[in-house]
NUKOLTI-619743 format. One line per field, with one value per residue: x, y, z of N, C-alpha, C, CB in turn. Coordinates in nm, 4 decimals. Each point is the difference from the previous one (the first is absolute). Glycine has a CB too. Layout:
BEGIN
nu [X, ...]
nv [Y, ...]
nw [Z, ...]
cau [X, ...]
cav [Y, ...]
caw [Z, ...]
cu [X, ...]
cv [Y, ...]
cw [Z, ...]
cbu [X, ...]
cbv [Y, ...]
cbw [Z, ...]
***
This chain:
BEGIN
nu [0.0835, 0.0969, 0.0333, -0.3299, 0.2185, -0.0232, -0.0733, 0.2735, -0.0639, -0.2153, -0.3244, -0.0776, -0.1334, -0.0878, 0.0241, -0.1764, -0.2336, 0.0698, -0.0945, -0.3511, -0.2251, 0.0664, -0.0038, -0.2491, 0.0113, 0.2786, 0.0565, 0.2020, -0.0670, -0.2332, 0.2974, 0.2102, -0.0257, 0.0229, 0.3001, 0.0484, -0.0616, 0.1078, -0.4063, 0.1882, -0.1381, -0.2197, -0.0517, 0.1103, -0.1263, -0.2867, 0.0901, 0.0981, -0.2748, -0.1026, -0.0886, -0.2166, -0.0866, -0.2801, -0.0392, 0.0121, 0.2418, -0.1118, -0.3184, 0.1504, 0.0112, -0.2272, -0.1434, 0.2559]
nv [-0.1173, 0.2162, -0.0012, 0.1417, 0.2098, 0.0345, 0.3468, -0.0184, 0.3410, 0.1549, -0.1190, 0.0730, 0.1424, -0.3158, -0.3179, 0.1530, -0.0295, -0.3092, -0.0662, 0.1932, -0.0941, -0.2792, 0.0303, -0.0480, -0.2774, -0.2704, -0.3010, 0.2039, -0.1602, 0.2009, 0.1385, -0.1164, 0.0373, 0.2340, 0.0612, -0.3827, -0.1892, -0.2798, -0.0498, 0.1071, 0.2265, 0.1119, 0.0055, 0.2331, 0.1840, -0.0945, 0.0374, 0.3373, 0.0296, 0.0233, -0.2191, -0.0092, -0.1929, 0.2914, -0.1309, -0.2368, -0.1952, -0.0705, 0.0044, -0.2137, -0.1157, -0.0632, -0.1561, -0.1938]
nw [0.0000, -0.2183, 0.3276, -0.1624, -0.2710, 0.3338, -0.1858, 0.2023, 0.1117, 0.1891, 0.0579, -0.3388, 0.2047, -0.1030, 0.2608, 0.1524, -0.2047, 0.0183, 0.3037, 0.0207, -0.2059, 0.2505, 0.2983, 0.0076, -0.2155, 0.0095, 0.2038, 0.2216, -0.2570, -0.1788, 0.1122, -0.2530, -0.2976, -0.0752, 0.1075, -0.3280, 0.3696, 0.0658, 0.0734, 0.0747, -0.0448, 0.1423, 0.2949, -0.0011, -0.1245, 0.1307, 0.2507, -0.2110, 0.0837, 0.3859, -0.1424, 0.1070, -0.1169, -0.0648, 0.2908, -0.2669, 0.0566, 0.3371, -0.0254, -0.1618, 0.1598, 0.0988, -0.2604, -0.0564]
cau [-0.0835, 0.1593, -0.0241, -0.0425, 0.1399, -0.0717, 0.0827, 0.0449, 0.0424, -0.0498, -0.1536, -0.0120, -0.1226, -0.0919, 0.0246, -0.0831, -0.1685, -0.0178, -0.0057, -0.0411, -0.1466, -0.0151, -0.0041, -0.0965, -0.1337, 0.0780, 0.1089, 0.1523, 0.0903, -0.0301, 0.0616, 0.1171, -0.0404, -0.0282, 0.1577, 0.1635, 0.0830, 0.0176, -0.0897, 0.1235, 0.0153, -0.0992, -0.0213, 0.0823, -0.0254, -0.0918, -0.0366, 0.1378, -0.0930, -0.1247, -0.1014, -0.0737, -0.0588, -0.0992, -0.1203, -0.0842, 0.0624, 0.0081, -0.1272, 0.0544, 0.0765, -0.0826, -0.0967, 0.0329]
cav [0.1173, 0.1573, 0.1071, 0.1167, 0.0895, 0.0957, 0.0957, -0.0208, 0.1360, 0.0893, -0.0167, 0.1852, 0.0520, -0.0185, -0.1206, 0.0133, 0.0071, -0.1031, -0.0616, 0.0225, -0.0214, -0.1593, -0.0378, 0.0038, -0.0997, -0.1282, -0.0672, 0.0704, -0.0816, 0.0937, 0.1542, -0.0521, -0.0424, 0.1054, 0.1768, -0.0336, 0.0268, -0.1309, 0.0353, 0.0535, 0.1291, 0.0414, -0.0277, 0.0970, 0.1442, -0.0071, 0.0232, 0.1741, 0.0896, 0.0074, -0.0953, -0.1338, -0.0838, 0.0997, -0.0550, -0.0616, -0.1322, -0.1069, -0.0846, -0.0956, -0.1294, -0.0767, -0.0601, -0.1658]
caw [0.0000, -0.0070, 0.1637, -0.0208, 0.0220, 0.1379, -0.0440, 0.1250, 0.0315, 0.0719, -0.0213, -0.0603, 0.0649, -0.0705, 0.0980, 0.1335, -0.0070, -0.0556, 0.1586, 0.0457, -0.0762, -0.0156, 0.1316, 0.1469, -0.0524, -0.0809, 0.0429, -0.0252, -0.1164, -0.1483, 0.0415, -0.0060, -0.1334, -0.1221, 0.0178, -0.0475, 0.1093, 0.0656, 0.1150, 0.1148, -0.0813, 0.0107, 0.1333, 0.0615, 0.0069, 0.0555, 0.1627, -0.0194, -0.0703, 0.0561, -0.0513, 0.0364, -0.1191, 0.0332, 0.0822, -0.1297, -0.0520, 0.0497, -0.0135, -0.1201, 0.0316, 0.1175, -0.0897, -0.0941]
cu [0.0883, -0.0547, -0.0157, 0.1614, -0.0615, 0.0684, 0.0519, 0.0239, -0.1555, -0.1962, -0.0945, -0.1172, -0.1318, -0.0104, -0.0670, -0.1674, -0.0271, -0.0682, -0.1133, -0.1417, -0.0314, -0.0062, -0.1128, -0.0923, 0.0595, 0.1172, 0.1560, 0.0621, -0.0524, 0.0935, 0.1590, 0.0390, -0.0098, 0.0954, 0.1065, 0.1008, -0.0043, -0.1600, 0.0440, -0.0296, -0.1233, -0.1415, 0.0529, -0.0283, -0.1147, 0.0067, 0.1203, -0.0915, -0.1615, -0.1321, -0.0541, -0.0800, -0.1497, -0.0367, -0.0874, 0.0784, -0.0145, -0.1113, 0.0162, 0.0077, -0.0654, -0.1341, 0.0537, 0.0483]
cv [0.1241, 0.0937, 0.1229, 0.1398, 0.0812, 0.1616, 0.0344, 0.1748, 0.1151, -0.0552, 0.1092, 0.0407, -0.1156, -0.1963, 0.0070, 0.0193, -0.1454, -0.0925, 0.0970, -0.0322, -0.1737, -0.0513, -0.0408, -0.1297, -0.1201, -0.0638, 0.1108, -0.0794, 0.0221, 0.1543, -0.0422, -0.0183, 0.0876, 0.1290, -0.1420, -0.0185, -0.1205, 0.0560, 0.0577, 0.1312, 0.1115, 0.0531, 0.1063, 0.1184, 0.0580, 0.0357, 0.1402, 0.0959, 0.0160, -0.0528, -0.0511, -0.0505, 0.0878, -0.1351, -0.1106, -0.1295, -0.0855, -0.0562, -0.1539, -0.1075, -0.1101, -0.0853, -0.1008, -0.1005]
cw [0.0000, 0.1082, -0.1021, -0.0281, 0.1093, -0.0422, 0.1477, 0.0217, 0.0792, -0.0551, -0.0722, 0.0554, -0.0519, 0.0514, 0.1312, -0.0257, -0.0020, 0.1657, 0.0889, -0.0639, 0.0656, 0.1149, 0.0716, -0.0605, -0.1041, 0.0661, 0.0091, -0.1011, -0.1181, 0.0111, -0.1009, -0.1943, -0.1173, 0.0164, -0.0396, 0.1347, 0.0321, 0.1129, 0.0880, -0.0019, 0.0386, 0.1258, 0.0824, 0.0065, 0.0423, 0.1360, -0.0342, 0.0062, 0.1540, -0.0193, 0.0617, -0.0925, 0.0507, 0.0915, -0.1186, -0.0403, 0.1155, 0.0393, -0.1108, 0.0284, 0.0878, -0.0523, -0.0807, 0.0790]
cbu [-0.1835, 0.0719, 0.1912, -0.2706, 0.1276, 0.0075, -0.1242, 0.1185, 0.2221, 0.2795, 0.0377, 0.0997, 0.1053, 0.0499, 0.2134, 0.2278, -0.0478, 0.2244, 0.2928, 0.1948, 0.0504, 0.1123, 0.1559, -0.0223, -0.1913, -0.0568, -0.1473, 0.0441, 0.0609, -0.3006, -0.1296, -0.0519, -0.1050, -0.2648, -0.0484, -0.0309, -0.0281, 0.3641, -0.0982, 0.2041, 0.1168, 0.1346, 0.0023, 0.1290, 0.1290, -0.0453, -0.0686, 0.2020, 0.1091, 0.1162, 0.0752, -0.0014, 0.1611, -0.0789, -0.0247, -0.0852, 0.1728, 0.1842, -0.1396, 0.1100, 0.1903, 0.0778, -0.1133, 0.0757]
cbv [-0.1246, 0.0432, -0.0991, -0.1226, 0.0228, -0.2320, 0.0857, -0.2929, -0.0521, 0.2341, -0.1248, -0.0025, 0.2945, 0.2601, -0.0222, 0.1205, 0.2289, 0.0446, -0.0826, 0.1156, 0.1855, -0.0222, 0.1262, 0.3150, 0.2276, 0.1108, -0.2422, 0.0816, -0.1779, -0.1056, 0.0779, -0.1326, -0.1390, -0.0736, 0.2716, 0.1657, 0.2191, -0.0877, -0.1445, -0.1533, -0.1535, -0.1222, -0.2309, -0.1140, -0.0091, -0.1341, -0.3096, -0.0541, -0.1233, 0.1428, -0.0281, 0.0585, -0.3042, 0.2190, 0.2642, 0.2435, 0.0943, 0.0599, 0.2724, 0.1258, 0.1472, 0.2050, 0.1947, 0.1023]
cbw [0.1208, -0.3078, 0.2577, 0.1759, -0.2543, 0.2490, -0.2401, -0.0110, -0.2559, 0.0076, 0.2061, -0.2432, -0.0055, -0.2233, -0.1005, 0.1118, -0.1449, -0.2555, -0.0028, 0.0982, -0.2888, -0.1847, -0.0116, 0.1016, 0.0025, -0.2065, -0.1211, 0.2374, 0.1291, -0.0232, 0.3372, 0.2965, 0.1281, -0.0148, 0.3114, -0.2365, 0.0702, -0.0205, -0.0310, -0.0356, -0.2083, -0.1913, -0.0465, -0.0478, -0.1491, -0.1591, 0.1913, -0.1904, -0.3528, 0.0176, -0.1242, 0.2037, -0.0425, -0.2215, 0.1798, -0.1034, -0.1651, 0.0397, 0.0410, -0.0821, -0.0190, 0.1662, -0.0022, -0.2024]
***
């Protein structure tokens, strides 16, 4: 199986919106997935940033 390419270094503005729009209401690993980042990664700048998962997504979960 080919490893995803990851992008590595700084975070552009336009990366942070991205993460801020996707985060609250989608898996961290679709997140991850679609910026080109590791989960790790994404986890990270998130809790940095102040992120959370909404009230709505984690209902979600609890329902499957």
């Amino acid at each position: 199986m080919a490893k995803r390419r990851t992008v590595k270094g700084r975070w552009s503005k336009s990366d942070i919106n991205r993460l801020k729009k996707l985060f609250p209401n989608n898996a961290t690993a679709r997140v991850a997935a679609r910026l080109g980042r590791s989960v790790d990664t994404v986890k990270k700048k998130a809790y940095g940033m102040g992120l959370k998962k909404s009230q709505k997504y984690l209902r979600s979960l609890r329902r499957a």
